[in-house]
Backbone bond lengths (Angstrom), bond angles and torsions (degrees), N, CA, C in turn:
res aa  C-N    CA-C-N  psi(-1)  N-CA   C-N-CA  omega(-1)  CA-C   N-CA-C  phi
1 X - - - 1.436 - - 1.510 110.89 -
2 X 1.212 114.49 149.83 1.380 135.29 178.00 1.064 104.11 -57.92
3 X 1.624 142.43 140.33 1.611 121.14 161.52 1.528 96.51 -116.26
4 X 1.158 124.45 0.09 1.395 116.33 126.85 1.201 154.04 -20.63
5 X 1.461 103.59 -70.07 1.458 135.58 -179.57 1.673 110.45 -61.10
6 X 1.449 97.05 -55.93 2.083 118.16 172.58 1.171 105.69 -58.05
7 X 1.262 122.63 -43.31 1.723 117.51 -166.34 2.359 93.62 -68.09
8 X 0.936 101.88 -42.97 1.491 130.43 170.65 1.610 94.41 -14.14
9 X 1.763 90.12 -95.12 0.981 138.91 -176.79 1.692 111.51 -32.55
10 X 1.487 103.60 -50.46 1.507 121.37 -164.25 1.415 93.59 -76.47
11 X 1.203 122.45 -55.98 1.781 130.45 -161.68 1.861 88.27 -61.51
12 X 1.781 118.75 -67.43 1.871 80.16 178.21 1.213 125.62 -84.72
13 X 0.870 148.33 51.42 1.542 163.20 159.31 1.620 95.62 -105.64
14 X 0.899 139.74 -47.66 1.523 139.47 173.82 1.490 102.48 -76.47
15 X 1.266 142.50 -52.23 1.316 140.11 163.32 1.905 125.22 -31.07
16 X 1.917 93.59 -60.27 1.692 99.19 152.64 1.384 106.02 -34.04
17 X 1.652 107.03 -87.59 1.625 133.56 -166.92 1.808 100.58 -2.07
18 X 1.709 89.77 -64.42 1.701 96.30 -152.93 2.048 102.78 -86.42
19 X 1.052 110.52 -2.05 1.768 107.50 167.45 1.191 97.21 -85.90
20 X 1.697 126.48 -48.10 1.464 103.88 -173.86 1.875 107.02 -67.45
21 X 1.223 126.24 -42.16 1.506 108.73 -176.36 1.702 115.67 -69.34
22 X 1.361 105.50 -25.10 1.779 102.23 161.89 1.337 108.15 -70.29
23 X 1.739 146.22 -24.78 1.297 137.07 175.04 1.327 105.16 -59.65
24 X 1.363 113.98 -34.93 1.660 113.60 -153.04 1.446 96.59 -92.72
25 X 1.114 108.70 -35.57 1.895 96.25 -175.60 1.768 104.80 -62.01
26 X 1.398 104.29 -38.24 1.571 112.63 -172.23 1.979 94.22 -60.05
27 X 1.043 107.67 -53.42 1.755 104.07 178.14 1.325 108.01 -65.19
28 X 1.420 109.35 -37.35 2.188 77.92 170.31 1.545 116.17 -101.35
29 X 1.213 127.00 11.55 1.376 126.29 162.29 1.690 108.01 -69.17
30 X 1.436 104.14 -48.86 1.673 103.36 179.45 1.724 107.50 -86.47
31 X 1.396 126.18 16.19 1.305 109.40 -179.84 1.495 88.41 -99.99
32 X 1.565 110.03 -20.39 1.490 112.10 -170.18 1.814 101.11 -78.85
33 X 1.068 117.71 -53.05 2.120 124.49 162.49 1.572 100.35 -37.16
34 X 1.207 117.07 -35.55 1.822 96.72 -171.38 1.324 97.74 -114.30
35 X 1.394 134.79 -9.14 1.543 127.88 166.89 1.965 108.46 -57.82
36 X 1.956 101.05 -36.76 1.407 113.26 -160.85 1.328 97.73 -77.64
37 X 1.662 123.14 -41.01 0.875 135.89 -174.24 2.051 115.83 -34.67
38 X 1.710 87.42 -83.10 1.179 116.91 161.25 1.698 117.09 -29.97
39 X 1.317 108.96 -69.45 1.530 105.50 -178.85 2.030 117.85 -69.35
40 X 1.106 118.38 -30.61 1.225 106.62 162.18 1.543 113.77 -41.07
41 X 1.593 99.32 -63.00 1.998 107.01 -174.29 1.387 101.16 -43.34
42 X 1.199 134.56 -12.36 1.991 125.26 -157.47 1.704 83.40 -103.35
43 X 1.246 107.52 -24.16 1.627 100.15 -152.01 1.533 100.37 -98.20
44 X 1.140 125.27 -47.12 1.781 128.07 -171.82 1.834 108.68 -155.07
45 X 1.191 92.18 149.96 1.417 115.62 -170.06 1.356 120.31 -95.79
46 X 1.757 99.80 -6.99 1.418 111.62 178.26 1.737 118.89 -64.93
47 X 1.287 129.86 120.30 1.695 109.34 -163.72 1.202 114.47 -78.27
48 X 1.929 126.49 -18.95 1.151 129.42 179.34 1.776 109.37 -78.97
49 X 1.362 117.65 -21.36 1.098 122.10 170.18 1.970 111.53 -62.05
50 X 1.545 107.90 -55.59 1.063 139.25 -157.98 1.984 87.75 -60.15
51 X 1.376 111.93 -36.06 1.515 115.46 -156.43 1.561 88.23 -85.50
52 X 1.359 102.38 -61.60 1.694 98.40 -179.02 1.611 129.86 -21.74
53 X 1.245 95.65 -61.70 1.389 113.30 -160.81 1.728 96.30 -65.95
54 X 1.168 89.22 -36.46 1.969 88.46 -163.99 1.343 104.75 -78.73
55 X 1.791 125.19 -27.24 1.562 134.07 174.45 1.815 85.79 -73.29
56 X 0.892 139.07 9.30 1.917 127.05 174.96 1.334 95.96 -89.97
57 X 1.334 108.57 -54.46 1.421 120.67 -164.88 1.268 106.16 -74.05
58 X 0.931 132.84 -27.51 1.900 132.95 -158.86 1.727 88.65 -95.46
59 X 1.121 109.23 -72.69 1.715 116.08 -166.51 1.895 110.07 -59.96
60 X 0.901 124.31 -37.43 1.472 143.01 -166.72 1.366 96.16 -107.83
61 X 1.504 140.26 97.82 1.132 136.68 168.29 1.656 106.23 -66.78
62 X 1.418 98.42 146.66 1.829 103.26 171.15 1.671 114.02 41.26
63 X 1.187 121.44 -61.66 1.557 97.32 146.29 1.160 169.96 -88.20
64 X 1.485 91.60 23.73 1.237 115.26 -178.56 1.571 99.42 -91.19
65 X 1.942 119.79 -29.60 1.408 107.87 170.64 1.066 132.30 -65.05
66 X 1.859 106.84 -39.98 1.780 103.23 147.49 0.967 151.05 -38.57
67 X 1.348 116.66 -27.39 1.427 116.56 -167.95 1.491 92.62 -102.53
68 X 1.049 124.34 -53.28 1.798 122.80 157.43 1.481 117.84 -26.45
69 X 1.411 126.82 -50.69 1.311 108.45 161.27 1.208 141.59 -82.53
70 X 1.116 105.49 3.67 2.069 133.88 162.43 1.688 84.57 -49.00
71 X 1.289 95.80 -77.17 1.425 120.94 -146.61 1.833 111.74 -70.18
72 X 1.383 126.12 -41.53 1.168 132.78 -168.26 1.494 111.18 -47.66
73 X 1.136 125.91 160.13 1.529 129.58 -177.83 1.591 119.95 -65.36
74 X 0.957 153.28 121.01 1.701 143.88 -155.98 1.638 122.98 -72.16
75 X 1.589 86.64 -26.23 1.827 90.93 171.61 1.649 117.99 -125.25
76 X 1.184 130.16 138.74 0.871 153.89 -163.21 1.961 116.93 -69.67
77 X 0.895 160.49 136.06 1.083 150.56 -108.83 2.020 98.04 -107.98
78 X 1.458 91.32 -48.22 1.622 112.10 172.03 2.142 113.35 -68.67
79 X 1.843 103.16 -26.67 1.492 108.88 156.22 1.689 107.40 -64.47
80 X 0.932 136.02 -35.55 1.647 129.18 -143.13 1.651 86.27 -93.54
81 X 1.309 113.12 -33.42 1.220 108.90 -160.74 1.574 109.20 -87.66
82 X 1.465 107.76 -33.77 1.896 106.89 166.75 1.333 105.65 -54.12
83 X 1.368 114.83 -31.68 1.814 116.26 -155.47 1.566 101.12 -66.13
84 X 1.374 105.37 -52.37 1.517 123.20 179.41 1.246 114.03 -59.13
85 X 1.234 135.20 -35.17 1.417 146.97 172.94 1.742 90.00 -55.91
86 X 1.488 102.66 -81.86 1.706 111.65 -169.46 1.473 95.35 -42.77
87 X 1.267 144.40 -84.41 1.486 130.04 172.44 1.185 123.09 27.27
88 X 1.906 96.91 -97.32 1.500 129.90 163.62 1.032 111.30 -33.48
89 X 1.477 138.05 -53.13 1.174 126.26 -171.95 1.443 129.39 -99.70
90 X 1.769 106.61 5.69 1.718 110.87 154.09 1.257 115.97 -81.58
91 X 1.722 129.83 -36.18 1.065 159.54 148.16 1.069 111.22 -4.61
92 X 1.745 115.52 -68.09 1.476 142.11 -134.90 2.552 81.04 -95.73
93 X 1.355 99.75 -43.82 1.470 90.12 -169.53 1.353 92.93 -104.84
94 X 1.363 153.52 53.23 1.058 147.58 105.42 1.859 123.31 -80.89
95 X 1.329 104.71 -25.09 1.500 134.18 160.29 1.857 114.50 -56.35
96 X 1.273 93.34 -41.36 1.881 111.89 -155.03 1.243 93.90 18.42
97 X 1.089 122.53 106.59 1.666 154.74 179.05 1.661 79.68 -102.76
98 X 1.611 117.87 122.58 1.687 138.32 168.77 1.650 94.31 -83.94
99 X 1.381 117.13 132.84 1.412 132.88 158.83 1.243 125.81 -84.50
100 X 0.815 126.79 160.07 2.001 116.69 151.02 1.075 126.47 -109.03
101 X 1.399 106.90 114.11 1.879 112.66 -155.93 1.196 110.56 -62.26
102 X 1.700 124.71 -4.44 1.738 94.54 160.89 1.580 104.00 -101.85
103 X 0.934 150.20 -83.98 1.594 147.07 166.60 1.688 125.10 -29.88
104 X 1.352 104.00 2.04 1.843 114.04 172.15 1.623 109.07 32.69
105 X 1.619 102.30 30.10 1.692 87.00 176.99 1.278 99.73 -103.16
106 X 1.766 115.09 -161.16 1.191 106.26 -159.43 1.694 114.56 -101.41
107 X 1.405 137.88 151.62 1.332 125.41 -173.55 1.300 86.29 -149.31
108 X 1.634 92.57 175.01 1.462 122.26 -162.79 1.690 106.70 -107.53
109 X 1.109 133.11 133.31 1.498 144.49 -130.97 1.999 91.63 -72.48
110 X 1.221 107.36 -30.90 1.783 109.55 -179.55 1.107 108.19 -113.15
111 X 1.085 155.95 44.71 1.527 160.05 106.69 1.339 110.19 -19.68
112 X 1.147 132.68 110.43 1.373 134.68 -178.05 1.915 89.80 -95.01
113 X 0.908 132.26 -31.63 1.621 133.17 175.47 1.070 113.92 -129.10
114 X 1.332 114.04 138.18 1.397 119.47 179.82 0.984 117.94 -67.16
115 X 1.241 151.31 143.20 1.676 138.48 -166.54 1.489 87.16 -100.14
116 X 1.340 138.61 -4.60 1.740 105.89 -169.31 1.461 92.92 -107.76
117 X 1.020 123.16 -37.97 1.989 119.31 -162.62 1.731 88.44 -111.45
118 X 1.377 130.05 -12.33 1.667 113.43 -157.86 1.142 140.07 46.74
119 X 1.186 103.39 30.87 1.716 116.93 170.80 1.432 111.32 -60.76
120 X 1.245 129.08 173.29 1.503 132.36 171.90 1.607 111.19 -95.57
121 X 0.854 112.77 114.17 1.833 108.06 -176.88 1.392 91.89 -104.03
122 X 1.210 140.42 -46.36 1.711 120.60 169.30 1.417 87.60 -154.17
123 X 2.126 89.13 -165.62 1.000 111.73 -150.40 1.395 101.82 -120.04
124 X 1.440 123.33 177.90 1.402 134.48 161.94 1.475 110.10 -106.64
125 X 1.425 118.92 121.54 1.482 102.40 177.28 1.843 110.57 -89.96
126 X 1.405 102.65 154.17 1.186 117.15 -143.38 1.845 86.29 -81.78
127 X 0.749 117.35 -53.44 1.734 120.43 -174.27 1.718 105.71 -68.59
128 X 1.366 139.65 -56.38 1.640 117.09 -179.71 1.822 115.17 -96.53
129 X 1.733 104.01 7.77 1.604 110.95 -167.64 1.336 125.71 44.97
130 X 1.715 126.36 36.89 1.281 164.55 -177.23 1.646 97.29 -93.89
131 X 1.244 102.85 131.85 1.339 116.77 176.94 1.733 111.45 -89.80
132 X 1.453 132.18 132.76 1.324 135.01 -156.86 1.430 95.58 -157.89
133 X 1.437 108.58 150.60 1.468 114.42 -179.16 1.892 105.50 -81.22
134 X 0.998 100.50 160.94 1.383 137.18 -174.74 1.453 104.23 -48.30
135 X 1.225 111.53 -67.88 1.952 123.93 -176.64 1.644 90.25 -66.23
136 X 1.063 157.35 28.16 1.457 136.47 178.67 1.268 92.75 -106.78
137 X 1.779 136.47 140.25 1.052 144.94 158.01 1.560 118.11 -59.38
138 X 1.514 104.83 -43.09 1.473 120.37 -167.41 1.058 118.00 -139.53
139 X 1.354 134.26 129.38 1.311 132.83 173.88 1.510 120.69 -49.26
140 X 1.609 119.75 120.73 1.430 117.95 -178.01 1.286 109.35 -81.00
141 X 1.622 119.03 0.96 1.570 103.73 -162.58 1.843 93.42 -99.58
142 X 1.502 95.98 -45.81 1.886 95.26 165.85 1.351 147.28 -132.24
143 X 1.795 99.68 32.32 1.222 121.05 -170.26 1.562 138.69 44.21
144 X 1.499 94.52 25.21 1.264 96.93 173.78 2.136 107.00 -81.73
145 X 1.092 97.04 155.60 1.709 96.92 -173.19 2.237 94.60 -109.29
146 X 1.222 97.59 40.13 1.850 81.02 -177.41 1.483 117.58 73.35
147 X 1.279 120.99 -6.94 1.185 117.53 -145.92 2.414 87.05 -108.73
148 X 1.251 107.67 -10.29 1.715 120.70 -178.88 1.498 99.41 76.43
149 X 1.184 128.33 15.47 1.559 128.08 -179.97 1.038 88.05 -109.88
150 X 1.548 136.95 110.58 1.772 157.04 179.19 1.617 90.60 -80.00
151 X 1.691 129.80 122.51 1.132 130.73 132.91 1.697 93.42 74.54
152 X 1.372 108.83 58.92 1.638 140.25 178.68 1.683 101.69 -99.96
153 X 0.970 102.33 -0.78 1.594 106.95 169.20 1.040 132.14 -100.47
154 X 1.641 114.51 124.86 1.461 115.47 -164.03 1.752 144.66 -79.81
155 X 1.214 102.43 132.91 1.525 94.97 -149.80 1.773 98.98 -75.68
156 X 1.107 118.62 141.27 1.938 115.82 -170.44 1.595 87.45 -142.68
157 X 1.465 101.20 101.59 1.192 119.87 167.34 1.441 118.53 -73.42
158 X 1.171 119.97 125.68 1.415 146.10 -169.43 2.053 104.48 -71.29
159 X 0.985 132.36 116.92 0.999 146.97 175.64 1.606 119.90 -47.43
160 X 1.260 116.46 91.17 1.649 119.69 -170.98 1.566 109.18 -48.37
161 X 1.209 99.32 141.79 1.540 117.73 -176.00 1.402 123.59 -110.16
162 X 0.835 122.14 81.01 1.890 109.84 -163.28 1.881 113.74 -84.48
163 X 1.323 107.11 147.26 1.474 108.19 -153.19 1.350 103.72 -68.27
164 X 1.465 124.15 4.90 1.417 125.27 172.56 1.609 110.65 -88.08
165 X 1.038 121.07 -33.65 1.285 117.86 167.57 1.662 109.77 -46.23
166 X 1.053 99.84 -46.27 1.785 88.47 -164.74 1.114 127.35 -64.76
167 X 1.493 124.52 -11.90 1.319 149.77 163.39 1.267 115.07 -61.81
């Protein structure tokens, strides 16, 4: 064999070698420009922010993605917005804000009517003029049952027990 010919041979075979590993850095330098790209847009809406981050990545190869993710904002635009939801809605049941179960808007805990649809949310009982919900048979505050007979309920005295019996 030629050692001519091999040395030849070897030098473009090494020539390929190093365009394909310069192609590939060029494909992950720009997968890294449109990875930065992309994730800024998820993260902030600001456009000078949006330019920054992506001029890190474009101008600053590979470390420019590092130092971009030093720097990028920590939550994501669709995160900020669950967060705020969860918020509102620990908020809302530490609040217990009362609805009105037909119009689900918001009312005030003694509203006997809803002021927006006028539904009946309770009642007035007719014997102490005490406000009581709707499903109650009988007033707990003075046992009247609707019926104007106050404390129509019968008293059933319990059978005295004396501590000698138990012996």
């Amino acid at each position: 064999m030629d050692i001519g010919g091999t040395l030849g041979v070897l030098g473009t075979v090494l020539d390929l070698l190093k365009w394909v590993v310069a192609g590939y850095v060029v494909l992950l330098w720009m997968a890294s420009v449109i990875w930065t790209y992309r994730d800024i847009h998820a993260r902030t809406e600001e456009t000078l922010l949006q330019v920054l981050g992506v001029s890190l990545a474009l101008l600053i190869p590979f470390a420019g993605l590092g130092i971009y993710t030093l720097l990028r904002p920590r939550q994501t635009i669709a995160e900020r917005y669950e967060r705020s939801l969860e918020e509102e809605y620990l908020r809302h049941d530490i609040e217990e804000q009362f609805v009105c179960p037909q119009c689900q808007r918001g009312i005030d805990h003694e509203y006997i009517l809803c002021p927006h649809c006028h539904t009946g949310l309770r009642r007035r009982c007719i014997a102490c003029d005490r406000v009581i919900d709707l499903t109650w048979a009988i007033c707990p505050y003075c046992g009247d049952d609707g019926s104007g007979m106050v404390g129509r309920t019968t008293n059933v005295r319990l059978p005295h027990v004396s501590r000698s019996d138990h012996a």
